[in-house]
MMTF fields as JSON, N, C-alpha, C and O atoms, coordinates in Angstrom:
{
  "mmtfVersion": "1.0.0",
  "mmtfProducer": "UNKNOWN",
  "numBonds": 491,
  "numAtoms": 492,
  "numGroups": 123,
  "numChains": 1,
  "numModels": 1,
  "chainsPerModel": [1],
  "groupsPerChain": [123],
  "chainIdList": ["A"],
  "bondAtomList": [4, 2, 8, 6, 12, 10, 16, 14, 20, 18, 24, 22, 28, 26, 32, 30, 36, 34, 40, 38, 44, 42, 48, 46, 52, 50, 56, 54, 60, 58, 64, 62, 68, 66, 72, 70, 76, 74, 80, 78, 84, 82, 88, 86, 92, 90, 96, 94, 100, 98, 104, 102, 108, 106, 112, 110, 116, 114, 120, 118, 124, 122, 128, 126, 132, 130, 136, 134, 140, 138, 144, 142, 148, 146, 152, 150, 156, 154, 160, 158, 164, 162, 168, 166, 172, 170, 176, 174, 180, 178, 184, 182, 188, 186, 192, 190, 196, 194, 200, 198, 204, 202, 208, 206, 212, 210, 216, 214, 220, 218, 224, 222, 228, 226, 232, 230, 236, 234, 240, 238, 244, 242, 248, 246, 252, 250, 256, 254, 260, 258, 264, 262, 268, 266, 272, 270, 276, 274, 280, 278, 284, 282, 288, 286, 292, 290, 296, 294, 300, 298, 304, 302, 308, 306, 312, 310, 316, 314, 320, 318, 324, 322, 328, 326, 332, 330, 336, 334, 340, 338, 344, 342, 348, 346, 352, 350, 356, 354, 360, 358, 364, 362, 368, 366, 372, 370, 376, 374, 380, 378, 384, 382, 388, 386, 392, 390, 396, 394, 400, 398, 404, 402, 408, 406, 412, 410, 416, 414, 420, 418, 424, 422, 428, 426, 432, 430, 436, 434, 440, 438, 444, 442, 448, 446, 452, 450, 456, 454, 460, 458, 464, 462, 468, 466, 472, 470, 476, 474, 480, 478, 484, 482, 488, 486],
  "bondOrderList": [1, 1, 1, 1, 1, 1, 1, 1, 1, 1, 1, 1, 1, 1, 1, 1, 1, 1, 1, 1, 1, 1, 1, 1, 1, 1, 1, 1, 1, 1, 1, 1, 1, 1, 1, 1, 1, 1, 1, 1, 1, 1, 1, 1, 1, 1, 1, 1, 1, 1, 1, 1, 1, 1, 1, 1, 1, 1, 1, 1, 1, 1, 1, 1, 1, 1, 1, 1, 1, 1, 1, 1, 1, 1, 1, 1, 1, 1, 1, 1, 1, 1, 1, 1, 1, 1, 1, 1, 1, 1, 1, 1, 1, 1, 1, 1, 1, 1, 1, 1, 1, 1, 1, 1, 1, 1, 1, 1, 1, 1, 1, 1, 1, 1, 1, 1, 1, 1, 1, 1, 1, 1],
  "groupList": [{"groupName": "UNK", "atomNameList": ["N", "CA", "C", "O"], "elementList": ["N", "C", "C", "O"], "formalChargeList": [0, 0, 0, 0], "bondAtomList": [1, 0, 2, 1, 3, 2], "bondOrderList": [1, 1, 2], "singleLetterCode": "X", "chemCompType": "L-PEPTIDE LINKING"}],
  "groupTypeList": [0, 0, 0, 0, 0, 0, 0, 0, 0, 0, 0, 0, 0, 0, 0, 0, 0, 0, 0, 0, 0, 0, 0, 0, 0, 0, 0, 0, 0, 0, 0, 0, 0, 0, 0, 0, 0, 0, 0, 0, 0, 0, 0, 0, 0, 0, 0, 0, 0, 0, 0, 0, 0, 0, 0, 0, 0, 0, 0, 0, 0, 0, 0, 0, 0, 0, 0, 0, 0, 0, 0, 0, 0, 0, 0, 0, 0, 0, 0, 0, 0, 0, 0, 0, 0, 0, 0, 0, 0, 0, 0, 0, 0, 0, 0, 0, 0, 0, 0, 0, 0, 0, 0, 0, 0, 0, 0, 0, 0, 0, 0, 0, 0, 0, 0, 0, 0, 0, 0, 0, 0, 0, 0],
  "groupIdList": [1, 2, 3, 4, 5, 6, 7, 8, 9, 10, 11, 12, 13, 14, 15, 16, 17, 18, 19, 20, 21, 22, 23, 24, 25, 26, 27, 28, 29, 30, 31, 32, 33, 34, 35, 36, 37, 38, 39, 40, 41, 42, 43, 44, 45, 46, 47, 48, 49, 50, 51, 52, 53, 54, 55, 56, 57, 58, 59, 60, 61, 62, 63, 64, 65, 66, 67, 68, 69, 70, 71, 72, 73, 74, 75, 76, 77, 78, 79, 80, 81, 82, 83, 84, 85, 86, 87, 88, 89, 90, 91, 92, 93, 94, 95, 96, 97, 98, 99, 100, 101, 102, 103, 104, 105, 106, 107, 108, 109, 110, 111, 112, 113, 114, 115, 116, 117, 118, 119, 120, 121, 122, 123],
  "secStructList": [7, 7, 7, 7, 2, 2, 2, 2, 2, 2, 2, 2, 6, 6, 6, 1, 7, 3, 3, 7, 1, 2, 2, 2, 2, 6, 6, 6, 6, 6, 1, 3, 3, 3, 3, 7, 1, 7, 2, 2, 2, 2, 6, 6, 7, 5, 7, 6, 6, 7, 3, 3, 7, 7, 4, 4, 4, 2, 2, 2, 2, 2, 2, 2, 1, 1, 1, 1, 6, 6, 7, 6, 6, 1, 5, 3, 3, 3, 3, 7, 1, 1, 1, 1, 2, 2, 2, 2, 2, 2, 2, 2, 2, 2, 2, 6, 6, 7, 7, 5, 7, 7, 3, 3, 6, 6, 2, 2, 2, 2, 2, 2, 6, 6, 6, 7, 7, 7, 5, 7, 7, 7, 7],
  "xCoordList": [3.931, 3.527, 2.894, 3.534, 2.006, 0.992, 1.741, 2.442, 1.485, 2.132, 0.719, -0.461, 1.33, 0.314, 0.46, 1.239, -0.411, -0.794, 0.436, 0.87, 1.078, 1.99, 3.298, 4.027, 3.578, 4.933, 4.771, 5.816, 3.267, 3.495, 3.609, 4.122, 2.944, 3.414, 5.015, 5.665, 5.641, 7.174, 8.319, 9.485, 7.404, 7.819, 8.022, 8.934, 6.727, 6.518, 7.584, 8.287, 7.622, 8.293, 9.69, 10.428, 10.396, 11.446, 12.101, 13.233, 11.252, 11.202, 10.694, 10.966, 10.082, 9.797, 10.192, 10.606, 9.926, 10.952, 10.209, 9.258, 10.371, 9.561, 9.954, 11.151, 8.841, 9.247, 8.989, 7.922, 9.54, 9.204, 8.298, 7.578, 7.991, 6.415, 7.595, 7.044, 8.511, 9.802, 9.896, 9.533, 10.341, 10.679, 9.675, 10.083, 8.455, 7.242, 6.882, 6.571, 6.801, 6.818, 7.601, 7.023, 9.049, 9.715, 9.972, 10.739, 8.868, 9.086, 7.059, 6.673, 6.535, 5.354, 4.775, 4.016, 5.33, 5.112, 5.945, 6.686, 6.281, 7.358, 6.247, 6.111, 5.785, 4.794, 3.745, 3.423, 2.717, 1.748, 1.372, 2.345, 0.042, -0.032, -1.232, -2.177, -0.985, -2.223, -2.328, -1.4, -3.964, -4.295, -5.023, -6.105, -4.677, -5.531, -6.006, -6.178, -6.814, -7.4, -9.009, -9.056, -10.131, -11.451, -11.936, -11.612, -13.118, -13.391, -14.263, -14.662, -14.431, -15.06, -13.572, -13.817, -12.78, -11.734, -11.061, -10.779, -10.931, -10.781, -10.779, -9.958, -12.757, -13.768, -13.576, -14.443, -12.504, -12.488, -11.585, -11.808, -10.05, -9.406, -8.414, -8.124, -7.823, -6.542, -5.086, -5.264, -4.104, -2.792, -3.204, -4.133, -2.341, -2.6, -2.623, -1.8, -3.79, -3.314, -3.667, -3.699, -4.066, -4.005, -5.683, -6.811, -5.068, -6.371, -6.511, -5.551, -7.612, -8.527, -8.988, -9.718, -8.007, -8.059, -7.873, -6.849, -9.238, -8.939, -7.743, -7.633, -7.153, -6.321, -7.127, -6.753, -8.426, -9.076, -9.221, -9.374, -9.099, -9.337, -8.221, -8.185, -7.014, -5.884, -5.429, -5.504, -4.984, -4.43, -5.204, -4.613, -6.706, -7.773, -7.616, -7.72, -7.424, -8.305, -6.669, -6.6, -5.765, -4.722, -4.275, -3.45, -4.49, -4.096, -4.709, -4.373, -6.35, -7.124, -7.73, -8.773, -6.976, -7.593, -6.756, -5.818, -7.002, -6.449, -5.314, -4.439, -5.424, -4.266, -2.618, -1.542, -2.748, -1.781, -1.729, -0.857, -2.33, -2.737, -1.614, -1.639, -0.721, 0.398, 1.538, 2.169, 1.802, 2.299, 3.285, 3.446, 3.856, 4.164, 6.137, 6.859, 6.386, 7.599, 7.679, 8.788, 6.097, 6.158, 6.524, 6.398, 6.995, 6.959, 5.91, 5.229, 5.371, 4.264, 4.115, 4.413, 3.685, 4.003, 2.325, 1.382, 1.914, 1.376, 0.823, 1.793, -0.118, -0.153, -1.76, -2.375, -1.962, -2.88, -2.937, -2.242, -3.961, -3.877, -2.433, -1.841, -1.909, -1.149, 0.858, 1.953, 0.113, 1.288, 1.597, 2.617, 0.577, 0.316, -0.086, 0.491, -1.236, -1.913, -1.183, -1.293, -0.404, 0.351, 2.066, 3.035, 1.974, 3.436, 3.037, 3.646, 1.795, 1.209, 0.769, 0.836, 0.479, 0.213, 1.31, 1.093, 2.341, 3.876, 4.125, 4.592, 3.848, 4.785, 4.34, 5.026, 2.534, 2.081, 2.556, 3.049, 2.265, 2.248, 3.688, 3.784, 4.937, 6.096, 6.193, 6.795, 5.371, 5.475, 4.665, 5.073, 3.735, 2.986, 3.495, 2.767, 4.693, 5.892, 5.878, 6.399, 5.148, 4.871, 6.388, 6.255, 7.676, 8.731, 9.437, 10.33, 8.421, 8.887, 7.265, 6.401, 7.599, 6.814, 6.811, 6.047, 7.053, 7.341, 5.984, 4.889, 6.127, 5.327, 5.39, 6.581, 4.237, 4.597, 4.61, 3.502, 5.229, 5.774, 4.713, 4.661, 4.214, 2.995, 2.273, 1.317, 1.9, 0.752, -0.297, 0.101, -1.033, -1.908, -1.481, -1.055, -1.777, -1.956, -0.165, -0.052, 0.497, 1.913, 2.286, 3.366, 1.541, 1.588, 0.238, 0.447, -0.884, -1.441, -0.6, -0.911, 0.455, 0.459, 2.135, 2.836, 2.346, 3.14, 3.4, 4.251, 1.99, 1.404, 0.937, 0.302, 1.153, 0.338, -1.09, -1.809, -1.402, -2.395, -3.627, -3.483, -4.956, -5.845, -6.203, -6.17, -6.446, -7.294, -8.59, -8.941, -9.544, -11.238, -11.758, -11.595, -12.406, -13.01, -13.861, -14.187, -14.221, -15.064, -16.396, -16.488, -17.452, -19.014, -19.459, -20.549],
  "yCoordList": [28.54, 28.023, 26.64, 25.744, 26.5, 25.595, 23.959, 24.177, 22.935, 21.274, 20.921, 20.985, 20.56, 19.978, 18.366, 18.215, 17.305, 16.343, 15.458, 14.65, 15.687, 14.547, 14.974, 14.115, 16.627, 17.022, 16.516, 16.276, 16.174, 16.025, 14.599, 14.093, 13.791, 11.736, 12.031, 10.999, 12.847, 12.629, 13.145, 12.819, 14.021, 14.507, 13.49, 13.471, 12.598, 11.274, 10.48, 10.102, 10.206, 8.824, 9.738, 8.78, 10.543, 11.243, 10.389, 10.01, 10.354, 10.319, 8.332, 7.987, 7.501, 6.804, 5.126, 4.891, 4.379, 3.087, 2.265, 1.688, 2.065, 1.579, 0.597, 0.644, -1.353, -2.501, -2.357, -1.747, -2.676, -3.28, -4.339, -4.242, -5.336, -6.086, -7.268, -8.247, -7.516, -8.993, -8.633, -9.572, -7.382, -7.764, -7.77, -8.186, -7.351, -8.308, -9.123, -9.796, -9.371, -10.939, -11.428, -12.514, -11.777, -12.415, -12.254, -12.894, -10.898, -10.648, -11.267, -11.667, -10.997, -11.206, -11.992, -11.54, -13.161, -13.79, -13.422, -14.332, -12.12, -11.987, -10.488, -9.997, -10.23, -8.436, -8.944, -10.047, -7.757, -7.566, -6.862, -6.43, -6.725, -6.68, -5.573, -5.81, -4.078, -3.002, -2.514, -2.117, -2.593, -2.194, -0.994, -1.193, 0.399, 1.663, 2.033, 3.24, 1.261, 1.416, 1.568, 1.318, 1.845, 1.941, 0.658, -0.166, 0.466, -0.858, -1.574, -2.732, -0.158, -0.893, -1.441, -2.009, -1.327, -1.196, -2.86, -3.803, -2.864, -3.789, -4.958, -5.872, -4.71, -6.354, -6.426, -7.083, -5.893, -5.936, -7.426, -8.309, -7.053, -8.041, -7.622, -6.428, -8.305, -7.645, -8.526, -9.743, -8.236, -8.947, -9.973, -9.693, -11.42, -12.384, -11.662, -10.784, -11.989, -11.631, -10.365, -10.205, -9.012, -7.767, -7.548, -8.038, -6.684, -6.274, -4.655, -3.962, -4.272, -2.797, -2.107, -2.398, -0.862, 0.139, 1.565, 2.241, 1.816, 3.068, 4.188, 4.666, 4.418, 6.308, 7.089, 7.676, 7.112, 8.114, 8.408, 9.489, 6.947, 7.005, 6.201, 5.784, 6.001, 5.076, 5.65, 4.81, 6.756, 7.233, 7.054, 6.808, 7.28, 7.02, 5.333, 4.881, 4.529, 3.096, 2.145, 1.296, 2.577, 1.317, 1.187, 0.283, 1.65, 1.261, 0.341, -0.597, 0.945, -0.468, -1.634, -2.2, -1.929, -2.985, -3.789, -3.235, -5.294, -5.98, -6.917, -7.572, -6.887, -7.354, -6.378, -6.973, -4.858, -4.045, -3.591, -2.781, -3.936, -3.703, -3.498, -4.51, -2.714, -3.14, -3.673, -4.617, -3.197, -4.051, -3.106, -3.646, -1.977, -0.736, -1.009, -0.247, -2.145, -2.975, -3.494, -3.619, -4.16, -4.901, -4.83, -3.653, -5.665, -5.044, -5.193, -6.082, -3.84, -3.329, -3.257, -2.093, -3.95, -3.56, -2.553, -3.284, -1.473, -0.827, -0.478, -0.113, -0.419, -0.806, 0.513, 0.945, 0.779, 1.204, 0.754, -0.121, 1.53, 0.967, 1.913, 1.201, 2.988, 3.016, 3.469, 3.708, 3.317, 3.769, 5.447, 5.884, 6.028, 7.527, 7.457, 7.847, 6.889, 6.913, 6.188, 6.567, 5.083, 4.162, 4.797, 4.135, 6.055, 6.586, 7.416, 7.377, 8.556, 9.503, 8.217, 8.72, 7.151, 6.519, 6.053, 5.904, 5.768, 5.109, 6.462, 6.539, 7.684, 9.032, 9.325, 9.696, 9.083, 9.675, 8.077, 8.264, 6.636, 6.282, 6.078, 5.685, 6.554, 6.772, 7.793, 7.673, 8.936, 10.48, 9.279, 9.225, 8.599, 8.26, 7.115, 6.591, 6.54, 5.874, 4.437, 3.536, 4.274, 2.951, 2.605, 2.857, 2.094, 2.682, 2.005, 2.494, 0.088, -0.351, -0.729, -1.597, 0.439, 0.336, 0.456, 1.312, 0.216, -0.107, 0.399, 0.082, 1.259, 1.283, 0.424, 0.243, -0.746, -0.94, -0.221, 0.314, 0.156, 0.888, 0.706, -0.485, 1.102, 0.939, 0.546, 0.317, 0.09, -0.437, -1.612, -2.402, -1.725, -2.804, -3.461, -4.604, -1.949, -2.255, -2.777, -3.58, -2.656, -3.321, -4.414, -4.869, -5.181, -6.62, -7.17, -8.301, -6.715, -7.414, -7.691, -8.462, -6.68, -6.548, -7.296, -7.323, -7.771, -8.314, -9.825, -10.359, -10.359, -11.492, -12.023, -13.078, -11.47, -11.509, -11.498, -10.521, -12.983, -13.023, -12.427, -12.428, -11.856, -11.137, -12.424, -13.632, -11.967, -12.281, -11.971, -11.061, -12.53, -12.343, -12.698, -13.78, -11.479, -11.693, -13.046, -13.54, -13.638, -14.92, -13.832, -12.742, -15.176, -14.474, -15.011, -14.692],
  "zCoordList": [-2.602, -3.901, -3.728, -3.177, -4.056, -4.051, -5.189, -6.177, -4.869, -5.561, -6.317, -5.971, -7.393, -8.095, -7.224, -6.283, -7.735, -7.276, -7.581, -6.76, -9.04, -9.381, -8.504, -8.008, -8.326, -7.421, -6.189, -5.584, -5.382, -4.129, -3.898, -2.9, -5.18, -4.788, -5.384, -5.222, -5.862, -6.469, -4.994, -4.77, -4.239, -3.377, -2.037, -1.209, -2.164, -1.299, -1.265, -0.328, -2.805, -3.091, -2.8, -3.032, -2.562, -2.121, -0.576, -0.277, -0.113, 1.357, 2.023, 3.174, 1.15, 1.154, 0.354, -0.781, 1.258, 0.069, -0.852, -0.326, -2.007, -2.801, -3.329, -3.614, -3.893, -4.506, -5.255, -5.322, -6.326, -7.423, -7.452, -6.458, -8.152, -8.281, -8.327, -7.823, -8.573, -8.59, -6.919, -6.212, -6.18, -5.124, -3.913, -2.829, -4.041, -3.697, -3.586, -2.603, -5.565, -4.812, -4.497, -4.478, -4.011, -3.321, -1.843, -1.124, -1.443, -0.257, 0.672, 1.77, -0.488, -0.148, 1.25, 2.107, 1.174, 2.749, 3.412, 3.784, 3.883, 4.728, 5.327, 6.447, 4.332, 4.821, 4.923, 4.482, 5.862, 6.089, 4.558, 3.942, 3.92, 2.942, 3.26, 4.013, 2.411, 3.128, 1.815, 1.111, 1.429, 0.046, 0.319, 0.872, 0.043, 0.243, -0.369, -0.198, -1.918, -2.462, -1.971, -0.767, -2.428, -2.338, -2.463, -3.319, -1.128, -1.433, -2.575, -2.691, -3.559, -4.691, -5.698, -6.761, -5.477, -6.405, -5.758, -6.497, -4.321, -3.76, -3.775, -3.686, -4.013, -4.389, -5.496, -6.072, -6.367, -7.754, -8.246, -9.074, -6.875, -7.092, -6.217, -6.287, -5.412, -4.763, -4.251, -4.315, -3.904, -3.977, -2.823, -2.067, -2.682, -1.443, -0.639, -0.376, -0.013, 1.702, 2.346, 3.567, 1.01, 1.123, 2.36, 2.317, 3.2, 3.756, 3.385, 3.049, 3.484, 2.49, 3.915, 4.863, 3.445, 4.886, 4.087, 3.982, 3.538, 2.256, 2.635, 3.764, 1.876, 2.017, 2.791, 3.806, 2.249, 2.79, 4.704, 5.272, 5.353, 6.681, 7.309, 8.467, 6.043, 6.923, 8.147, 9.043, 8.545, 9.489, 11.186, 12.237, 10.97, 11.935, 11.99, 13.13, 11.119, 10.944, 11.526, 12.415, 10.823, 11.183, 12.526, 12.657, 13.307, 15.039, 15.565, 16.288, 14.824, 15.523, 14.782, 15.109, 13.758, 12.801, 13.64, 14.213, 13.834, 14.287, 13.378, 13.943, 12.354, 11.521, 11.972, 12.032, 12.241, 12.166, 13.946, 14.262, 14.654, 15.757, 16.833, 17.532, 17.242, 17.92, 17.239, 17.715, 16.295, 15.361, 14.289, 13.194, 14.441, 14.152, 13.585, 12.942, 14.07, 13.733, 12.739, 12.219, 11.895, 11.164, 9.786, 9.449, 8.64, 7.155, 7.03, 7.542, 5.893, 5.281, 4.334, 4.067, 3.087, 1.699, 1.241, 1.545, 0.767, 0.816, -0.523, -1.187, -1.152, -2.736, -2.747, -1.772, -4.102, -4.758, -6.077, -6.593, -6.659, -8.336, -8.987, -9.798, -8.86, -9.62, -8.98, -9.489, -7.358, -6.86, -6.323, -5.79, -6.608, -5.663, -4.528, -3.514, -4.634, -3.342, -2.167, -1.001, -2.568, -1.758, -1.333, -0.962, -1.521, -1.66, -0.814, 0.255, -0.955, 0.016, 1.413, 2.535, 1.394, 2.65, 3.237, 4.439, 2.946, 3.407, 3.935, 5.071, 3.184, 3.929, 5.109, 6.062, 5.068, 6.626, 7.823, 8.936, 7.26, 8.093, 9.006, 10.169, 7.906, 8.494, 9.668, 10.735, 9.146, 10.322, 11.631, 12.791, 11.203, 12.563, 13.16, 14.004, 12.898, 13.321, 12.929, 13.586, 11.643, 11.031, 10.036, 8.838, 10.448, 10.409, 9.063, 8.373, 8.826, 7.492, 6.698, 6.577, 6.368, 5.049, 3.445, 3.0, 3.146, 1.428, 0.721, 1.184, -0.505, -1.643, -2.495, -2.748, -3.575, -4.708, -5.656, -5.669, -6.532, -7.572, -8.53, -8.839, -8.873, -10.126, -9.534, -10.275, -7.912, -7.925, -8.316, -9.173, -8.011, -9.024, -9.954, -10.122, -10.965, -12.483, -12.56, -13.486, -12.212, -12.419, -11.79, -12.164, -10.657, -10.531, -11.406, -11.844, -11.702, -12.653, -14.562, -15.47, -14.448, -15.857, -16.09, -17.102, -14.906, -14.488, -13.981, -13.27, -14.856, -14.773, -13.374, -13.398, -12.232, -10.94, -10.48, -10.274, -10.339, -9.898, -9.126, -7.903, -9.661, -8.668, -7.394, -7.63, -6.407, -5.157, -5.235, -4.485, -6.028, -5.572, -3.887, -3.324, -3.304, -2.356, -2.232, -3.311, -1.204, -1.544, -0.836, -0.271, -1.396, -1.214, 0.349, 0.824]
}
């Protein structure tokens, strides 16, 4: 039997650990910060610190970015805009032995609405 889209991020977040946007930010300088959003969504605005390594090619891309590089020990806080996409990326990068990684819980739109500051790219 085939998962709709919302059973298989409910199925994620099963298996995976997730912050809240209070325990972010209080953890914030302590993680590496991985936004798998699209980089149009990205340059839009994104959390301190966050570096943009889409869903679409995280699994190929995070070994050799040099921020995450060897580095498979580290905390990860892992974000999208609403918290799916960042729940499906914590699950694979756990199978691929990325071992603390954290989802934010809502995502984005829940540290923006959460009075949290955007990060504009500089020009």
């Amino acid at each position: 039997m085939a998962l709709s889209v919302t059973e298989l991020v409910a199925a994620a977040k099963q298996q995976i650990r997730e912050v809240n946007v209070a325990e972010a930010t209080a953890l914030l300088d302590k993680f590496l910060v991985l936004d798998v959003r699209e980089p149009a969504e990205y340059a839009a605005g994104s959390l301190p610190g966050a570096v943009n390594i889409p869903r679409g090619v995280l699994e190929f891309k995070i070994e050799g970015h040099p921020v995450f590089q060897g580095r498979q020990e580290a905390e990860i806080l892992v974000y999208c805009l609403t918290g799916g996409r960042s729940a499906l990326a914590v699950e694979s990068l756990q199978k691929l032995g990325w071992s603390h990684c954290a989802s934010l819980d809502g995502g984005f739109s829940a540290w923006q609405q959460a009075g949290g500051a955007a990060i504009l790219p500089t020009a």
